[in-house]
TORROLO-262773 format. One record per residue: residue in one letter; x, y, z of N, C-alpha, C, CB in turn; residue number from 1. Coordinates in steps of 0.1 Angstrom, whole numbers. Atoms other than C-alpha are relative to their C-alpha. Glycine has a CB too. Layout:
# TORROLO-262773
<balo A, nx X, ny Y, nz Z, cax X, cay Y, caz Z, cx X, cy Y, cz Z, cbx X, cby Y, cbz Z, koltor NUM>
...
END
This chain:
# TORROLO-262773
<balo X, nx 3, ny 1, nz 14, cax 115, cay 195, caz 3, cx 0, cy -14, cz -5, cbx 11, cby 8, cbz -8, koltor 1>
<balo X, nx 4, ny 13, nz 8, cax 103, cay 167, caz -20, cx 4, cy -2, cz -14, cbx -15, cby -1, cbz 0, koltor 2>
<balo X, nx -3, ny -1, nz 14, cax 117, cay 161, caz -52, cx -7, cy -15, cz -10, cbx 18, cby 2, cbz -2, koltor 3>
<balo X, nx 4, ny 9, nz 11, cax 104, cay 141, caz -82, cx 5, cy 2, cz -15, cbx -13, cby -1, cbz 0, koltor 4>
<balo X, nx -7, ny -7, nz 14, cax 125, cay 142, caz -115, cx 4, cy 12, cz 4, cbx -11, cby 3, cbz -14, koltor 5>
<balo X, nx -11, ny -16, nz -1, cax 136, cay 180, caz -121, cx -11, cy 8, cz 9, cbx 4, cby 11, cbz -19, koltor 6>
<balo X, nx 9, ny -6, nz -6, cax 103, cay 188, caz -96, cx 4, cy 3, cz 14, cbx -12, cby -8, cbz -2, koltor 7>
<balo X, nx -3, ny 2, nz -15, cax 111, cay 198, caz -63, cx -15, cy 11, cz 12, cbx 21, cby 7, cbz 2, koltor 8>
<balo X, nx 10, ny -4, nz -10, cax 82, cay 203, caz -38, cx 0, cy 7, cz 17, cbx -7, cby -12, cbz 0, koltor 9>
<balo X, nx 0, ny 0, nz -11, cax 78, cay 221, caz -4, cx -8, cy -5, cz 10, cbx 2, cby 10, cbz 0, koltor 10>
<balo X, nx 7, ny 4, nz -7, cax 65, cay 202, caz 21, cx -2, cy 0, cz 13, cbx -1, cby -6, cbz -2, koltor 11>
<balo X, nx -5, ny 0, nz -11, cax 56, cay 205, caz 57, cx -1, cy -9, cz 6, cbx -3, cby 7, cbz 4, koltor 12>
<balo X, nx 0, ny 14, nz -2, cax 68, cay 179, caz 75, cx -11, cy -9, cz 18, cbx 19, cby -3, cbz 0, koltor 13>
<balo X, nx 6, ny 7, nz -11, cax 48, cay 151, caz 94, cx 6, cy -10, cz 11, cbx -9, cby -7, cbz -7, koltor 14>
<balo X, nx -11, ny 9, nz -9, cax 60, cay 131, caz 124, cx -8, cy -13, cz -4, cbx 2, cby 2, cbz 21, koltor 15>
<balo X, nx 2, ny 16, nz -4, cax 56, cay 89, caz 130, cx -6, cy 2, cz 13, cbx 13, cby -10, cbz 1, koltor 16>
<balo X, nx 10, ny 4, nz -13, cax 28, cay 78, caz 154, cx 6, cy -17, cz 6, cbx -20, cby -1, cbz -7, koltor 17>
<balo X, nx -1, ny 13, nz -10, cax 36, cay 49, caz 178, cx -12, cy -4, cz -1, cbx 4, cby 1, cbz 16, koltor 18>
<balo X, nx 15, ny 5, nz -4, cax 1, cay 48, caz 181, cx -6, cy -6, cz -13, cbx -10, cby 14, cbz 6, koltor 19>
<balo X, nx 4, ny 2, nz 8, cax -5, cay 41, caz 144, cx 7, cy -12, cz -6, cbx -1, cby 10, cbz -6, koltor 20>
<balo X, nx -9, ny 6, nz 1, cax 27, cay 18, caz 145, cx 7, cy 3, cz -12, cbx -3, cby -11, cbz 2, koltor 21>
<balo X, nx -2, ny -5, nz 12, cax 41, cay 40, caz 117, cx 15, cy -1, cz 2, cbx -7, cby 14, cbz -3, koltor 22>
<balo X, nx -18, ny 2, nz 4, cax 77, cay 34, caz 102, cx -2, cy 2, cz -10, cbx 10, cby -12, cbz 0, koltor 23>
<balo X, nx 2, ny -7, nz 14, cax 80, cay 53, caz 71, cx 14, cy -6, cz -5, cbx -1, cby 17, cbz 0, koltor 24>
<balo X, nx -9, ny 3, nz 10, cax 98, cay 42, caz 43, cx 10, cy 7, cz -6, cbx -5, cby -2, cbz -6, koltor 25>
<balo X, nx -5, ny -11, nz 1, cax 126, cay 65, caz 36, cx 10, cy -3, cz -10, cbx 5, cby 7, cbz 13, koltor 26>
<balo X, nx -14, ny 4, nz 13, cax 150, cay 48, caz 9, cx -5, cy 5, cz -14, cbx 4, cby -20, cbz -2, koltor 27>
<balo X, nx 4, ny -3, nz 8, cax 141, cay 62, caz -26, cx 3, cy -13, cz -10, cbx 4, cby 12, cbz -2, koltor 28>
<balo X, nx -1, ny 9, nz 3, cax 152, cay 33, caz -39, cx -11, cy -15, cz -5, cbx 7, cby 0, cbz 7, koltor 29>
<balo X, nx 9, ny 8, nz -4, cax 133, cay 10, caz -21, cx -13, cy -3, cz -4, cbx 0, cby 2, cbz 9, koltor 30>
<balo X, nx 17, ny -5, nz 0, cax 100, cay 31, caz -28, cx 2, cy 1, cz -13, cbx -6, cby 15, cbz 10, koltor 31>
<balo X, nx 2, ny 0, nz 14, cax 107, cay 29, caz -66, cx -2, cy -12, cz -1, cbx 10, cby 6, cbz -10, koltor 32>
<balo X, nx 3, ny 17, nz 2, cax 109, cay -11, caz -66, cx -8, cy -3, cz 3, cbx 6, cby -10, cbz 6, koltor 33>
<balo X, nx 14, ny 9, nz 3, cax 80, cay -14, caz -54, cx -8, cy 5, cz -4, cbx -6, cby -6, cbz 10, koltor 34>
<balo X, nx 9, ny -8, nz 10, cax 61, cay 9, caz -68, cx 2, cy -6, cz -19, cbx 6, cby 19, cbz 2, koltor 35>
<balo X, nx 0, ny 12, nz 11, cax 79, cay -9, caz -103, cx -7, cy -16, cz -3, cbx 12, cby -2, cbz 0, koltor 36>
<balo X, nx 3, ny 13, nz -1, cax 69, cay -42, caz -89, cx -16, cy 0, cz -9, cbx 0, cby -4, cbz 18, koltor 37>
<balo X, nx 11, ny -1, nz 3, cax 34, cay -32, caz -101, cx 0, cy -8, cz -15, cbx -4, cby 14, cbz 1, koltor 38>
<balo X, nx -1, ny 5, nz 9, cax 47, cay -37, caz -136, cx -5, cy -13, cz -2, cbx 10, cby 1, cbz -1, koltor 39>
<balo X, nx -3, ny 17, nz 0, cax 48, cay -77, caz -133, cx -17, cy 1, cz -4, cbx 5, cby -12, cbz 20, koltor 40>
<balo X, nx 16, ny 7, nz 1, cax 6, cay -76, caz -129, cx -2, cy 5, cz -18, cbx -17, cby 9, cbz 16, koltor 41>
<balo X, nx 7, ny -9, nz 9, cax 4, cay -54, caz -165, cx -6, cy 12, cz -2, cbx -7, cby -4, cbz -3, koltor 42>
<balo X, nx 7, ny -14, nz 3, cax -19, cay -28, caz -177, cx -10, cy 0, cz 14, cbx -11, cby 2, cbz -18, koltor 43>
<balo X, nx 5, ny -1, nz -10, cax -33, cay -18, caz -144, cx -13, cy 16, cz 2, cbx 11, cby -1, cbz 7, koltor 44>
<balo X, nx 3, ny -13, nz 0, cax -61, cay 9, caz -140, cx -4, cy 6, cz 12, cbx -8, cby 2, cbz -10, koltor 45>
<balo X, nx 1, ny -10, nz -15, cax -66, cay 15, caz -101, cx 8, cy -8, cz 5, cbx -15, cby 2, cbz 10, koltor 46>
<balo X, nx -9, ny 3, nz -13, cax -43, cay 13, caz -73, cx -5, cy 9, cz 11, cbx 18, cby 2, cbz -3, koltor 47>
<balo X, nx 8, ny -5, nz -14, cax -51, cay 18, caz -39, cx 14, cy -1, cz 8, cbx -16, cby -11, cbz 8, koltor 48>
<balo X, nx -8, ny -1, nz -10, cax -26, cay 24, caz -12, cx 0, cy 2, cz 12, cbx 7, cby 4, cbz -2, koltor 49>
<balo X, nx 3, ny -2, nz -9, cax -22, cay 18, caz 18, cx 9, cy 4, cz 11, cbx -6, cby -8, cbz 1, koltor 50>
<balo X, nx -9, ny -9, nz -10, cax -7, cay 39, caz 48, cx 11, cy 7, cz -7, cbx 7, cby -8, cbz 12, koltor 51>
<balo X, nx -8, ny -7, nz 9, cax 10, cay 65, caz 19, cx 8, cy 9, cz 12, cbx -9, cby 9, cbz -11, koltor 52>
<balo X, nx -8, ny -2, nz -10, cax 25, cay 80, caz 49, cx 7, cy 14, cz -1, cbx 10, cby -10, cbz 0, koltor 53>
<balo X, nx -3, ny -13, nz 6, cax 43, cay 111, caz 39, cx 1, cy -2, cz -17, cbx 16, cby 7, cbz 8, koltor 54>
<balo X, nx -1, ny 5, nz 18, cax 41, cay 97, caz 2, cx 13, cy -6, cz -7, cbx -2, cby 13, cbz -9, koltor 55>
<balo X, nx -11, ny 6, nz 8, cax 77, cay 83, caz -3, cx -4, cy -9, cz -15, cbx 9, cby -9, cbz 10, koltor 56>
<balo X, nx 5, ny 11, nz 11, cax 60, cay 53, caz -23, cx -14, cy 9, cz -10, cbx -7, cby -17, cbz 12, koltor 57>
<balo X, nx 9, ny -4, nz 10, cax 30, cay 74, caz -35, cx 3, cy 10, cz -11, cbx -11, cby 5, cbz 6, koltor 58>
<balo X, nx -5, ny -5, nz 7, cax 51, cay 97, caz -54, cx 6, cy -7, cz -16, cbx 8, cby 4, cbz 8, koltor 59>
<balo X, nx 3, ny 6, nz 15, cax 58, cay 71, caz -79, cx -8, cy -9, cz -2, cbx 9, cby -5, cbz -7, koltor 60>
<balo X, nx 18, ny 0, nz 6, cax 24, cay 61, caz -83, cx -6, cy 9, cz -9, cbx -11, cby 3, cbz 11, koltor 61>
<balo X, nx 14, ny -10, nz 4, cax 9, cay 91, caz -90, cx 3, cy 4, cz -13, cbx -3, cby 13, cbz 10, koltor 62>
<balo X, nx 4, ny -2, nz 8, cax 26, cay 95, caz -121, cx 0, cy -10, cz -12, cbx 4, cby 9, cbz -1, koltor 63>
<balo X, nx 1, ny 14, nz 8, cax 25, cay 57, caz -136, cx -17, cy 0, cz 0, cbx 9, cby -16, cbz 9, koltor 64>
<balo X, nx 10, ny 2, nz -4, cax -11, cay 56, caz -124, cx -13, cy 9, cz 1, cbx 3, cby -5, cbz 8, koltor 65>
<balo X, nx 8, ny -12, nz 3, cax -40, cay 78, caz -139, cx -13, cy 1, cz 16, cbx -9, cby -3, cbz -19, koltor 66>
<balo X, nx 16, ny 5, nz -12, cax -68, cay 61, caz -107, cx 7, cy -1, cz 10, cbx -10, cby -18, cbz -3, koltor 67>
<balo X, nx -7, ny 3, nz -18, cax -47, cay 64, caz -74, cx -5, cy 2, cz 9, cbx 12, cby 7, cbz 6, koltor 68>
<balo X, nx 5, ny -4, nz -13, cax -62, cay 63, caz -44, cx 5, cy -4, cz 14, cbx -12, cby -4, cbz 0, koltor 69>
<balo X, nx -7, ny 5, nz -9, cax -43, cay 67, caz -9, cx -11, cy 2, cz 15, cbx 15, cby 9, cbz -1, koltor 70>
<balo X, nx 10, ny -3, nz -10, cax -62, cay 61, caz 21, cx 9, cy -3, cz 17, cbx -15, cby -12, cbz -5, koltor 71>
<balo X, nx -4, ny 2, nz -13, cax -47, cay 63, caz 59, cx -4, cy 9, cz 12, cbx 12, cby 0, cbz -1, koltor 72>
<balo X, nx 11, ny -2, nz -12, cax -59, cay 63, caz 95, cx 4, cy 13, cz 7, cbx 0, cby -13, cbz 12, koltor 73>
<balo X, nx -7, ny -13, nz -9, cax -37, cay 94, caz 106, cx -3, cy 13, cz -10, cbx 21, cby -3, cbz 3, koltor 74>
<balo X, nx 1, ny -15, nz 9, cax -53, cay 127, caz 91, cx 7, cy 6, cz 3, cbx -9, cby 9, cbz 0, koltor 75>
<balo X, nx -10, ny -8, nz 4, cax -22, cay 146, caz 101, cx 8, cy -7, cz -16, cbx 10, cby 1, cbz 13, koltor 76>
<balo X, nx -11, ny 3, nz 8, cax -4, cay 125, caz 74, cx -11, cy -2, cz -20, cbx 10, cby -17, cbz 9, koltor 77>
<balo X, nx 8, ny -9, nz 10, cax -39, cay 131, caz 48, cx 4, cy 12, cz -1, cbx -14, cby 3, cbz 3, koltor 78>
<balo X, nx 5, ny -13, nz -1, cax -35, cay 165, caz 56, cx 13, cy 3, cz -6, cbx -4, cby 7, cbz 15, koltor 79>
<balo X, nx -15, ny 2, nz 7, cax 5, cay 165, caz 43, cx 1, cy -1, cz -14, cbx 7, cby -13, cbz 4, koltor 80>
<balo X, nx 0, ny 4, nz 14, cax -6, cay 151, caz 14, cx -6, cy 11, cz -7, cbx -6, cby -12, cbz -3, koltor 81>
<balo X, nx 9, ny -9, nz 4, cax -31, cay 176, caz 9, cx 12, cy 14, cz -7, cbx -11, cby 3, cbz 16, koltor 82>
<balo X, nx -6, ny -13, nz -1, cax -7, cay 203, caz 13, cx 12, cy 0, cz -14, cbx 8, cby 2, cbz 19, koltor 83>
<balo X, nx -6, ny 6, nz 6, cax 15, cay 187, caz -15, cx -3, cy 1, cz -12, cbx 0, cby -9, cbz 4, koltor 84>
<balo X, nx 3, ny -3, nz 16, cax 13, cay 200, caz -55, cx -3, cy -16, cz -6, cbx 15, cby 9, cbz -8, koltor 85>
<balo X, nx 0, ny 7, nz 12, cax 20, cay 166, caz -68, cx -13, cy -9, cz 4, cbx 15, cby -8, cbz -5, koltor 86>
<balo X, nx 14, ny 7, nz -4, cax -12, cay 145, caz -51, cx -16, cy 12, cz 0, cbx 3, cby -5, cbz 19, koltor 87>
<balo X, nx 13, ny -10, nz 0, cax -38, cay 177, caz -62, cx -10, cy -12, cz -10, cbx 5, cby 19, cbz -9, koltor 88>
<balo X, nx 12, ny 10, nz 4, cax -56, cay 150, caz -84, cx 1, cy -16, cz 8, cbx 1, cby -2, cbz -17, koltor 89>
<balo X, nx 1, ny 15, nz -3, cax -49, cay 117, caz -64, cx -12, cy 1, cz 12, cbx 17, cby -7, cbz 6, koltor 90>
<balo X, nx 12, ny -1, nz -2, cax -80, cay 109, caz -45, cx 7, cy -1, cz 19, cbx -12, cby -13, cbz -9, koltor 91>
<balo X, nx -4, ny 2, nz -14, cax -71, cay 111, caz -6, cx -8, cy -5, cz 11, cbx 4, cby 9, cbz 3, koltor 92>
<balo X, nx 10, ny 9, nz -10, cax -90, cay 87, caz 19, cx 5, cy 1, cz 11, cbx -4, cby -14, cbz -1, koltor 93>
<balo X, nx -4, ny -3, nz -20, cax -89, cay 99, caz 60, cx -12, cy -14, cz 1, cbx -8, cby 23, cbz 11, koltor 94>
<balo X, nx 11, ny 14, nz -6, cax -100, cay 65, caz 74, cx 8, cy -9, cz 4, cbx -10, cby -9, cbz -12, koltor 95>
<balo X, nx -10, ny 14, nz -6, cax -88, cay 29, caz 88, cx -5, cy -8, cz -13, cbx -5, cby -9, cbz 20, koltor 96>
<balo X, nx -1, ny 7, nz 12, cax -81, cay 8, caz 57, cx -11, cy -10, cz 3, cbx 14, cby -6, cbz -3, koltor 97>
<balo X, nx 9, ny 13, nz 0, cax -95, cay -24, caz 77, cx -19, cy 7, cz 3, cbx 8, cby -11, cbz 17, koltor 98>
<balo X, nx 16, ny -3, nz -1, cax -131, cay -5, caz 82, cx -3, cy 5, cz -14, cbx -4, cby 12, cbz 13, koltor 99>
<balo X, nx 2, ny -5, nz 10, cax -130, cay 10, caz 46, cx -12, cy -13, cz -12, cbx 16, cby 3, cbz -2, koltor 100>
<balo X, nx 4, ny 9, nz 7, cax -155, cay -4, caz 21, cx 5, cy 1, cz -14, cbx -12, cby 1, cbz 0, koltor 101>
<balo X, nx -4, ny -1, nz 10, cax -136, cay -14, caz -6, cx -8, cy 2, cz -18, cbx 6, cby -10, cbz 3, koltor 102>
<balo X, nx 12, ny -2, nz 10, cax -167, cay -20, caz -32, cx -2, cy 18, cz -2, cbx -15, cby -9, cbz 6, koltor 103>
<balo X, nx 5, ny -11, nz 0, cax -169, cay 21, caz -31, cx 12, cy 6, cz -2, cbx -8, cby 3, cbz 10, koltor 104>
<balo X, nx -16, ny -8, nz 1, cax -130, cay 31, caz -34, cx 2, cy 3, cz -17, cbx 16, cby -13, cbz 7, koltor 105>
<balo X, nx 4, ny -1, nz 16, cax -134, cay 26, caz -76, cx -11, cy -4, cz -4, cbx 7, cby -7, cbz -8, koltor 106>
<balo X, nx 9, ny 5, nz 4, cax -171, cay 19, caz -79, cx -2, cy -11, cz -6, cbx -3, cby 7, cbz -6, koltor 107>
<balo X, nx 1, ny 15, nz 4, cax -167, cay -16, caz -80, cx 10, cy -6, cz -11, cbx -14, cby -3, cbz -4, koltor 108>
<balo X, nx -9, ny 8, nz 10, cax -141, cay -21, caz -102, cx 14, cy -5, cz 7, cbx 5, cby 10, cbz -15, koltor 109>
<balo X, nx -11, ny 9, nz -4, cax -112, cay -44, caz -97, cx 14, cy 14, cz 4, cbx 4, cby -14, cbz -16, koltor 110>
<balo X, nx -13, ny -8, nz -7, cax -77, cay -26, caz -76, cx 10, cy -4, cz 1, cbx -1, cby 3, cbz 10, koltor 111>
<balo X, nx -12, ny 9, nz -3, cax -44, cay -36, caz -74, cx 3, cy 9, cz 22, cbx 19, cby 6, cbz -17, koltor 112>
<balo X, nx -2, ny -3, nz -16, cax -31, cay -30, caz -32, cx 11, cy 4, cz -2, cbx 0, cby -11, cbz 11, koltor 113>
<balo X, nx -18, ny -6, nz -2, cax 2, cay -10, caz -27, cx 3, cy 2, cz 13, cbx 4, cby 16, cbz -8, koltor 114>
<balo X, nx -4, ny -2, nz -13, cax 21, cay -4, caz 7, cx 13, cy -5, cz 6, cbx -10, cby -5, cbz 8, koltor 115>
<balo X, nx -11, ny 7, nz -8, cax 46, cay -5, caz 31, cx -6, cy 0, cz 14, cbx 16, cby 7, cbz 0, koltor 116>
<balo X, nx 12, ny 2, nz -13, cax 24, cay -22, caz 58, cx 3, cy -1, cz 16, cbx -7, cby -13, cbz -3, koltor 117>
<balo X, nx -5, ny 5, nz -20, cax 27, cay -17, caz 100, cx 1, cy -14, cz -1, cbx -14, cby 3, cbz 14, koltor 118>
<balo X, nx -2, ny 14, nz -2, cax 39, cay -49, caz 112, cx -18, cy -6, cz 8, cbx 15, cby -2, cbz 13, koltor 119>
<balo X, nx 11, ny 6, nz -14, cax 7, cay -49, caz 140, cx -16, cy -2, cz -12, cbx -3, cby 18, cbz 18, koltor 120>
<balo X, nx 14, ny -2, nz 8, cax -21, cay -47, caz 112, cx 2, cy -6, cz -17, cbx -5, cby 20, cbz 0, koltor 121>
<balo X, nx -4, ny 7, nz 15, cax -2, cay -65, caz 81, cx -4, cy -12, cz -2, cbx 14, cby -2, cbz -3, koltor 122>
<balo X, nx 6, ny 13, nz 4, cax -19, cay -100, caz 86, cx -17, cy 7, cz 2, cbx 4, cby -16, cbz 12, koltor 123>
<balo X, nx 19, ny -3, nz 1, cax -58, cay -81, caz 89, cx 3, cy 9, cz -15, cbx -10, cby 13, cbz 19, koltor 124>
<balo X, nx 0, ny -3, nz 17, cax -47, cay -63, caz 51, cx -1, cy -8, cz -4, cbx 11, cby 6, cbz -7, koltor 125>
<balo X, nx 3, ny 8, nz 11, cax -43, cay -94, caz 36, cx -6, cy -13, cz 4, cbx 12, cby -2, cbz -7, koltor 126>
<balo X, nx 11, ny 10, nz -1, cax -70, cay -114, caz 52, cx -16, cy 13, cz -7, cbx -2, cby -8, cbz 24, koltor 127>
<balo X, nx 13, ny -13, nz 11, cax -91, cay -78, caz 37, cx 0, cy -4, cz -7, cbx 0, cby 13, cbz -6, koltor 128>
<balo X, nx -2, ny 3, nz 18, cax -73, cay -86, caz 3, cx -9, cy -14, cz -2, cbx 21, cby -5, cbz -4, koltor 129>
<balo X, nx 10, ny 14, nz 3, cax -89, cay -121, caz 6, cx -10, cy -2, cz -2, cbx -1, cby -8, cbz 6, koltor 130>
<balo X, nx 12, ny 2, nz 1, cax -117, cay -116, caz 16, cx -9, cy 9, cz -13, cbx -4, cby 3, cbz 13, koltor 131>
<balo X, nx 1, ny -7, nz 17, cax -121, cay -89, caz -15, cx 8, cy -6, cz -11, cbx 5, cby 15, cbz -2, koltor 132>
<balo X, nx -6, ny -2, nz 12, cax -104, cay -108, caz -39, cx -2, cy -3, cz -12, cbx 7, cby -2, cbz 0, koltor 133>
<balo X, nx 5, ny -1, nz 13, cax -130, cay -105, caz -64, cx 2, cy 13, cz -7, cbx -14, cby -2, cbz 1, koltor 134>
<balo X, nx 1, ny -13, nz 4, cax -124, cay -68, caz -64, cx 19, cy 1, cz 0, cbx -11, cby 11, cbz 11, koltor 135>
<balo X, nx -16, ny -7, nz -3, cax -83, cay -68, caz -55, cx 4, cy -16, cz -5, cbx 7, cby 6, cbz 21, koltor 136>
<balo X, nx -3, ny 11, nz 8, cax -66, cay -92, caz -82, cx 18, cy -6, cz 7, cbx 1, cby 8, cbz -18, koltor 137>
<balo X, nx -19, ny 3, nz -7, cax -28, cay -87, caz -66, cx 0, cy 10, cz 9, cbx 16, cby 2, cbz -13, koltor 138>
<balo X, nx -5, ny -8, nz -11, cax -7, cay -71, caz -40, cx 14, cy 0, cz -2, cbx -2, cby -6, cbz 14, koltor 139>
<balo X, nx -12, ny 0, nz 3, cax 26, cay -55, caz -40, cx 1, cy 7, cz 12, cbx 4, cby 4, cbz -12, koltor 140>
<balo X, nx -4, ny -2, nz -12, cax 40, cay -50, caz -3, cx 11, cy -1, cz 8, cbx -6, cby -4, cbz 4, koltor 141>
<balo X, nx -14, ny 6, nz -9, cax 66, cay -46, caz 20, cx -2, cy -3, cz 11, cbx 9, cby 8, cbz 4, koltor 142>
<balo X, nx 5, ny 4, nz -15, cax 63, cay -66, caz 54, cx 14, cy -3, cz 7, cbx -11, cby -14, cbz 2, koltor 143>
<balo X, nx -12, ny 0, nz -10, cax 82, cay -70, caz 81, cx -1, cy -14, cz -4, cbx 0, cby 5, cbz 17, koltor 144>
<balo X, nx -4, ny 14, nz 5, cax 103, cay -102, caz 73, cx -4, cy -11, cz 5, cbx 12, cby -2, cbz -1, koltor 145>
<balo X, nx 8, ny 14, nz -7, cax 87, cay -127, caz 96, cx -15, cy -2, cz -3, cbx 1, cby 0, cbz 16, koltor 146>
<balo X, nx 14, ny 3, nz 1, cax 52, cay -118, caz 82, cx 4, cy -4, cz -15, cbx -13, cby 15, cbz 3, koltor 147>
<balo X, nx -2, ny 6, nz 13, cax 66, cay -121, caz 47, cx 3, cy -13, cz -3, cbx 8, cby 7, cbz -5, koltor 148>
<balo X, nx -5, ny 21, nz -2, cax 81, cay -161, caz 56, cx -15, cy -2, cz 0, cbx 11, cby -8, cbz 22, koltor 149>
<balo X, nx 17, ny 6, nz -4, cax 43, cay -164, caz 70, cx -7, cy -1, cz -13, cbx -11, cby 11, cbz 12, koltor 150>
<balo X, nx 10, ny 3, nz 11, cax 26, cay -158, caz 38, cx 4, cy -5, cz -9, cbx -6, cby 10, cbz -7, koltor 151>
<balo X, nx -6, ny 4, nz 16, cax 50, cay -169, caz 11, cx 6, cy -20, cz 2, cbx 19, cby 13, cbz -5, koltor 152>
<balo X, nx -3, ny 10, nz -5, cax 61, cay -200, caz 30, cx -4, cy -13, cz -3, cbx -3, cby 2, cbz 9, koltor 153>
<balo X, nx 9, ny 15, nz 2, cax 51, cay -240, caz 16, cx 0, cy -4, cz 12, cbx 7, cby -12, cbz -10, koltor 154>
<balo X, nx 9, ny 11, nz -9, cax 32, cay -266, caz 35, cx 17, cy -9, cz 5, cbx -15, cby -13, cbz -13, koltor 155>
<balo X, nx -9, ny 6, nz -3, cax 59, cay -281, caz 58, cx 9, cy 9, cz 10, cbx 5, cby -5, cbz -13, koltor 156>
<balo X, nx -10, ny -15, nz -6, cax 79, cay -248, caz 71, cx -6, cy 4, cz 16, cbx -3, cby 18, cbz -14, koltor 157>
<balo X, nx 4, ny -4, nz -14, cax 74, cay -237, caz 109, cx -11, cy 13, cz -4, cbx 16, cby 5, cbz 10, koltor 158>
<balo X, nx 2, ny -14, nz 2, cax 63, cay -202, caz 92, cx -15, cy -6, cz -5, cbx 12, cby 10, cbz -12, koltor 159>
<balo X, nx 15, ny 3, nz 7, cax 31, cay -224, caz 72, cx -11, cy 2, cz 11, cbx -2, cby -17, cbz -6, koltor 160>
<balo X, nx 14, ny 5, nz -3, cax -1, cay -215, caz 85, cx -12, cy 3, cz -5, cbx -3, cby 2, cbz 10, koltor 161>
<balo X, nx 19, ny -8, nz 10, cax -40, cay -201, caz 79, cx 6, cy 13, cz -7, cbx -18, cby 7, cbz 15, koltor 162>
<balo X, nx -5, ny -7, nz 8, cax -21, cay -168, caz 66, cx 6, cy -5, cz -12, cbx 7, cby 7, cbz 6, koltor 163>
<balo X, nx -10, ny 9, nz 16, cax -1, cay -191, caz 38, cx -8, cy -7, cz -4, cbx 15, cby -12, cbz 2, koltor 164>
<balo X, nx 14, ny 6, nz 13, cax -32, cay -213, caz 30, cx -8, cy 9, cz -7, cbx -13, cby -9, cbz 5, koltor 165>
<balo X, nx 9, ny -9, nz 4, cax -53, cay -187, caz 25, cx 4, cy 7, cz -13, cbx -3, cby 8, cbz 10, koltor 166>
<balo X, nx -7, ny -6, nz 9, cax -30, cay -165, caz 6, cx 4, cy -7, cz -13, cbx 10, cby 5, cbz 7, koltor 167>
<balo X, nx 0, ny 8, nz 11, cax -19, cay -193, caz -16, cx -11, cy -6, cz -8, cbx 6, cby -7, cbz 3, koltor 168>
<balo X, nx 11, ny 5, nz 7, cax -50, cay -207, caz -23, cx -8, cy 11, cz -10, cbx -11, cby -6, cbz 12, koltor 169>
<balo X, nx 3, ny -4, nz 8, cax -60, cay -178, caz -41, cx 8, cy 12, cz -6, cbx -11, cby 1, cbz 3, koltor 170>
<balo X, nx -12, ny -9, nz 6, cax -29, cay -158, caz -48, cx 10, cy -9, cz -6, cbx 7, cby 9, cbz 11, koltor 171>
<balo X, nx -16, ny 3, nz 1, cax 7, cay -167, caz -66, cx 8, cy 8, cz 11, cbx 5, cby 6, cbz -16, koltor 172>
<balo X, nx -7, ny -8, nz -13, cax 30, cay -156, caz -36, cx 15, cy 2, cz -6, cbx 0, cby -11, cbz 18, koltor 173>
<balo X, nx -11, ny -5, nz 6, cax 61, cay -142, caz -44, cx 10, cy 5, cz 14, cbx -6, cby 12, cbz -10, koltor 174>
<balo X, nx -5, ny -5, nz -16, cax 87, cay -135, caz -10, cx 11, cy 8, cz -8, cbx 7, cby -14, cbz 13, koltor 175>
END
């Protein structure tokens, strides 16, 4: 079971892939902070997420956020969602984020990024984010803590490199 407020959902449950390098997010806590973190950017009207996983984090999305869209490479863990009352309107994408065309996820309109990102594929998200980031304004993520030093990191630090210029040069970085 899944609860949300006084909602409690039955769900059936999905495993973690090695192969997808999946570690699910399991603190309720955790998965409300960052889902709040969103707050900081304002009035937001799409969010995209990435590797919703069994949904810990897309559960409070889906009801801050009228335009959600969760997209991940493991269709058993689409198919979870599927099976799941409170994602019957959130838009569900079976695919690999990094092959995804973002220009087509909201018909071209600008997206905020959500996730608690694999370690093995968290510097190719936010060289994506960059390279879209006419269409993806911000990011609100969890990384494993040595990728998070790498991006947030000033000029001077062992951790500075082309992930921290890049990111800084057209983001505010926040660790």
């Amino acid at each position: 079971y899944t609860t949300l407020g006084n909602q409690s959902y039955h769900c059936k449950m999905a495993f973690a892939k090695k192969s997808y390098g999946q570690h699910f997010l399991t603190n309720e806590s955790i998965a409300e902070r960052i889902a709040l973190a969103l707050n900081e950017f304002g009035a937001i009207n799409h969010v995209l997420e990435v590797g919703p996983g069994r949904g810990m984090l897309s559960k409070y999305l889906v009801s801050r956020h009228t335009s959600l869209a969760l997209v991940d490479a493991d269709q058993d863990m689409i198919d979870h969602l599927r099976r799941n009352p409170l994602f019957d309107k959130t838009r569900l994408i079976s695919g690999d984020f990094l092959k995804l065309d973002l220009k087509g996820v909201f018909n071209q309109e600008s997206f905020y990024i959500i996730g608690n990102f694999p370690y093995n594929i968290s510097s190719q998200i936010v060289f994506k984010m960059i390279d879209n980031r006419s269409l993806v304004p911000g990011m609100v993520g969890m990384f494993q803590k040595e990728m998070a030093q790498r991006i947030a990191h000033a000029p001077g630090s062992k951790e500075y490199g082309v992930i921290s210029v890049l990111t800084q040069a057209y983001y505010d970085v926040e660790y």
